[in-house]
C-alpha positions as CSV (number, residue, x, y, z in Angstrom):
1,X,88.3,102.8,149.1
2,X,85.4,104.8,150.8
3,X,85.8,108.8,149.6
4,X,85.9,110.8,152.5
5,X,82.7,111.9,154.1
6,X,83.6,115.9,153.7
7,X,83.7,115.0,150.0
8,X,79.7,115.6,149.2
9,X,79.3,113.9,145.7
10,X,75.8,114.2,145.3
11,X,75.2,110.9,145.3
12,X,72.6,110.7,148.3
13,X,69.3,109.4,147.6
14,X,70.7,108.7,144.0
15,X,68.8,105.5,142.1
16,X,72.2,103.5,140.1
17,X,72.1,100.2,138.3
18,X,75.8,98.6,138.2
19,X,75.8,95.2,135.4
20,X,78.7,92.7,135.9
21,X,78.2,93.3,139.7
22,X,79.6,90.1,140.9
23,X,83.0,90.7,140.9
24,X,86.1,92.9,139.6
25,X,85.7,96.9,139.1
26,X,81.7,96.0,138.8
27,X,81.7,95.1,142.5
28,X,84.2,97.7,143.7
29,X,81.7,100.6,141.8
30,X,78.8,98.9,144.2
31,X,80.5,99.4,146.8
32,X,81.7,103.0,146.3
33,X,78.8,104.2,145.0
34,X,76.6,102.3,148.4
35,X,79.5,104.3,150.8
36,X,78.4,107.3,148.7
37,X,74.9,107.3,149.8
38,X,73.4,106.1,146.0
39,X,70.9,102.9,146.3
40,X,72.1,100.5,144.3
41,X,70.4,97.8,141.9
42,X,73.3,95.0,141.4
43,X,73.5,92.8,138.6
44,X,74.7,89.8,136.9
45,X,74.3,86.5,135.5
46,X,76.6,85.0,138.9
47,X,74.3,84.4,141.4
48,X,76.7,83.7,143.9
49,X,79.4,86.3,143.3
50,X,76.3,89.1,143.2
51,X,75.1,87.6,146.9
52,X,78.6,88.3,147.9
53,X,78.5,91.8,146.6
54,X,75.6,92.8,148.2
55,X,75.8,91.3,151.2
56,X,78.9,92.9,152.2
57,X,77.9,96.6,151.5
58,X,76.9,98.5,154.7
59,X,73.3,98.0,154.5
60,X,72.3,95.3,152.1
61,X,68.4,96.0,152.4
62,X,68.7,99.5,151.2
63,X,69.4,98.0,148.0
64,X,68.7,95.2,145.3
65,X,69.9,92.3,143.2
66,X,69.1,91.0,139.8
67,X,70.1,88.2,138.4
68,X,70.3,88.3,134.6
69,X,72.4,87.3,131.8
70,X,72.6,90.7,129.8
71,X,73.1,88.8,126.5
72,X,69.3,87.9,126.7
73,X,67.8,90.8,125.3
74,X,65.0,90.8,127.9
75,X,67.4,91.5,130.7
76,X,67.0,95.1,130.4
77,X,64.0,95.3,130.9
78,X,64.4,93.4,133.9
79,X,66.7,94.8,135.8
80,X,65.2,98.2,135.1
81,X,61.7,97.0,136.4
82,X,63.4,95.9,139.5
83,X,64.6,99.8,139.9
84,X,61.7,101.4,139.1
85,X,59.3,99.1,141.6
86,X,61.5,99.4,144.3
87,X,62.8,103.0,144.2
88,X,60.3,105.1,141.4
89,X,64.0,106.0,139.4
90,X,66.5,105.8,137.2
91,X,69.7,108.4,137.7
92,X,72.6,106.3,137.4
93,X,73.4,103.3,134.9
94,X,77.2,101.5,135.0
95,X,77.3,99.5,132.4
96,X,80.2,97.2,133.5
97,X,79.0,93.7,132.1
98,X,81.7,92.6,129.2
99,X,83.3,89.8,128.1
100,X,87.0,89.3,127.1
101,X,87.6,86.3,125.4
102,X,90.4,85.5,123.2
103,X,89.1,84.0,119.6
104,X,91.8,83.6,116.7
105,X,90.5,86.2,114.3
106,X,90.5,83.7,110.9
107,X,88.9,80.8,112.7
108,X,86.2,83.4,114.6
109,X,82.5,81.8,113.6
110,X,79.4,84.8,113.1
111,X,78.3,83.0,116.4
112,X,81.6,83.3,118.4
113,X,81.5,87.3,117.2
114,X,77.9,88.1,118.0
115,X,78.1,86.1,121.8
116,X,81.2,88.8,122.3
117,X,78.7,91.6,120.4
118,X,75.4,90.5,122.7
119,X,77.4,90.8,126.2
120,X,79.6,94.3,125.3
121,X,77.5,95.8,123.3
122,X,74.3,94.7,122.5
123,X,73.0,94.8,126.2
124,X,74.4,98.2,126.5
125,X,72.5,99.8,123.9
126,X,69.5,98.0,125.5
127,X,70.0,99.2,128.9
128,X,70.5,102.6,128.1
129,X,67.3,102.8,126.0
130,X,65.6,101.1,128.9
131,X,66.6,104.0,131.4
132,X,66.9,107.3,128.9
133,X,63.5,107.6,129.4
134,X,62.8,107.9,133.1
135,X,66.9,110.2,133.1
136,X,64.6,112.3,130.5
137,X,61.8,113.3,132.8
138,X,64.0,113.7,135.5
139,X,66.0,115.7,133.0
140,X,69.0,113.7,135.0
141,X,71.0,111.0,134.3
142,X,74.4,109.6,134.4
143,X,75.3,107.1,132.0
144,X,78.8,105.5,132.6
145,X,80.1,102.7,129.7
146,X,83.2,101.0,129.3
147,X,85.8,100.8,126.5
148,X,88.9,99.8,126.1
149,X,92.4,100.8,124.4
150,X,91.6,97.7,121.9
151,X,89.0,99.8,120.4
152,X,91.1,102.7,119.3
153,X,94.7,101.0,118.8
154,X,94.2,96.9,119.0
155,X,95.2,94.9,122.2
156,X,98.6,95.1,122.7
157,X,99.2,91.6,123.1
158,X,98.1,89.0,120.8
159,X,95.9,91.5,119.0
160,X,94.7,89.4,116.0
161,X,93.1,87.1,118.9
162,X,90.9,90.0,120.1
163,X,89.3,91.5,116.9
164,X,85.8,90.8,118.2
165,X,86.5,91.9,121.9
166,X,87.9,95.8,120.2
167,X,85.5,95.8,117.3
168,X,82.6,95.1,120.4
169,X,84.7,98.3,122.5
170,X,84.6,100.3,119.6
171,X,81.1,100.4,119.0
172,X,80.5,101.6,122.8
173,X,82.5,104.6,121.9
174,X,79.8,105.7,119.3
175,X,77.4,104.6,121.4
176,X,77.9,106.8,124.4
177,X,79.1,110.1,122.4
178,X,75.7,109.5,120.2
179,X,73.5,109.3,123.6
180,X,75.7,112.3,124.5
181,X,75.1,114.4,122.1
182,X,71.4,113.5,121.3
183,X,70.2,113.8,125.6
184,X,72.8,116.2,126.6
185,X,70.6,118.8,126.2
186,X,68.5,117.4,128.7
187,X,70.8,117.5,131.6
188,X,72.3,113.7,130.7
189,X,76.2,113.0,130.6
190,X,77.3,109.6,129.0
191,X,80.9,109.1,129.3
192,X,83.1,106.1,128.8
193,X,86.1,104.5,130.8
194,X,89.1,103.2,129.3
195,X,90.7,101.1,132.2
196,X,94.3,99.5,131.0
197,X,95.2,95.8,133.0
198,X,93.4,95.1,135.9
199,X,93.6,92.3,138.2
200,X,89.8,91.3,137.8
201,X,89.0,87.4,137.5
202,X,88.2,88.2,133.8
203,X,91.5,89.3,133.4
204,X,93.8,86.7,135.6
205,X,91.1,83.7,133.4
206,X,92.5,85.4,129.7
207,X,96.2,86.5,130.3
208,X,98.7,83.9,131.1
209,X,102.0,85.0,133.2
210,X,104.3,85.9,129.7
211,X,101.5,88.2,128.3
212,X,100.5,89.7,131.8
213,X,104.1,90.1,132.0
214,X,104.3,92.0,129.0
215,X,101.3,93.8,129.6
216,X,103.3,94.8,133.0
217,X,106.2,96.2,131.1
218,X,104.1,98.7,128.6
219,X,102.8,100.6,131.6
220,X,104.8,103.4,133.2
221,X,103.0,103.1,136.4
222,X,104.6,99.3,136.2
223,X,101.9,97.5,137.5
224,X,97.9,96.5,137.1
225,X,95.2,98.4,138.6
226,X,92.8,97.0,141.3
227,X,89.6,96.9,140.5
228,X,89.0,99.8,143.3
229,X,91.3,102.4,141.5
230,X,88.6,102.2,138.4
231,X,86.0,102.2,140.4
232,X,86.9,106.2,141.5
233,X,86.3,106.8,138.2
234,X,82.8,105.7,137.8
235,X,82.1,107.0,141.1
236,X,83.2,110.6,139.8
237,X,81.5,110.2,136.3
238,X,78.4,109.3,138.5
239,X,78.6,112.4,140.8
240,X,77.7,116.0,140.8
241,X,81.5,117.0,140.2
242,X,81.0,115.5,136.6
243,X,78.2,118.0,135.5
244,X,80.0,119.4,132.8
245,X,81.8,116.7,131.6
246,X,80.2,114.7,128.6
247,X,80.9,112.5,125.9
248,X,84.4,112.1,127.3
249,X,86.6,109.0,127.6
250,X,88.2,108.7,130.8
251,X,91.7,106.8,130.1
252,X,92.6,104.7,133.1
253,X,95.3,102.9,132.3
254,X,98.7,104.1,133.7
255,X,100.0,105.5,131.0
256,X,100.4,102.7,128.8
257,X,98.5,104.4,126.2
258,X,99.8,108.0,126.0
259,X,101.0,109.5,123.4
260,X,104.1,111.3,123.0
């Protein structure tokens, strides 16, 4: 999954923060972005799944590990400290934390919705607040979020059971077009991801076999994506080939969403 070494993504010497870094396309942007020559500050409330990551990138002391629960609001600030004592900068942020969780809609508590709200959404808008300012006097950054179809069309299985997870997805998307519109100017491109089904532990824990299945068969590609194939994304939003490309919602998803 390495991109070839003749392939200069300006991403040497690069300071990037990656949430959710324990596993799934979180982990597999660690490790892309590492290969890529970008220090990398790894996060995530799994202490042992975040070891793992780090540990098995090429050089584990060229870069660092927080663990943090991003639905406590202090975490930003947190995991941005650790990147700015250890490296002096900010030009990268992946916010790949989420939760997916499937709540029936009518029985859905204000509790149940804001614990789904804190984790996608919430701790997104904190983090990128947290690092804007440091992007601004570099007058670089790279800010990389992550929707989802849900947010524009529903989930296409069992959608009533994930009203929280979209409404949470949709407010990234006026999130990140707001940040790049406002600090575009500046030399800062937020964009957003919209992966389709991947085979991420999130995803195997929420789907059983008949919706997976189903899932399966809406895709023309006819499969899921590993977590790597998403992770080329976020490696390209990150990169110097991305310069002009802003406010955009990179659709990942094998064609299961597009329209005819």
């Amino acid at each position: 999954m390495t991109p070839p070494q003749s392939l200069d993504l300006g991403l040497e010497g690069r300071v990037a923060i990656v949430t959710g870094a324990a596993s799934g396309i979180a982990a597999a942007s660690v490790s892309l972005l590492a290969d890529a020559g970008a220090r990398v500050v790894g996060s995530d409330v799994n202490a042992d799944g975040l070891r793992r990551t780090m540990e098995a990138l090429s050089d584990p002391k060229r870069h660092r590990a927080v663990i943090a629960d991003v639905a406590d609001p202090e975490a930003a600030a947190a995991i941005k400290g650790e990147a700015e004592r250890s490296y002096g900068r900010i030009d990268i942020l992946v916010n790949a934390a989420g939760m997916l969780r499937r709540e029936n809609y009518l029985d859905m508590t204000p509790a149940d919705f804001m614990r789904i709200v804190d984790i996608n959404l919430r701790s997104q808008f904190l983090l990128c607040q947290a690092v804007l300012p440091m992007m601004r006097r570099a007058r670089w950054g790279r800010i990389v979020n992550f929707t989802s179809p849900g947010a524009f069309l529903g989930v296409r299985t069992r959608a009533a059971d994930y009203i929280g997870y979209s409404v949470s997805k949709a407010g990234l998307l006026g999130l990140t077009r707001s940040i790049a519109r406002a600090y575009g100017p500046e030399n800062i491109c937020a964009n957003l991801i919209s992966p389709g089904t991947v085979d991420t532990p999130m995803g195997r824990q929420e789907h059983d076999q008949a919706s997976l299945a189903a899932l399966v068969a809406s895709t023309p590609l006819g499969r899921t994506a590993m977590p790597g194939e998403i992770a080329h994304g976020v490696v390209f939003l990150a990169s110097a080939w991305a310069s002009y490309v802003n406010g955009h919602v990179l659709v990942m998803d094998g064609g299961a969403t597009m329209h005819g």
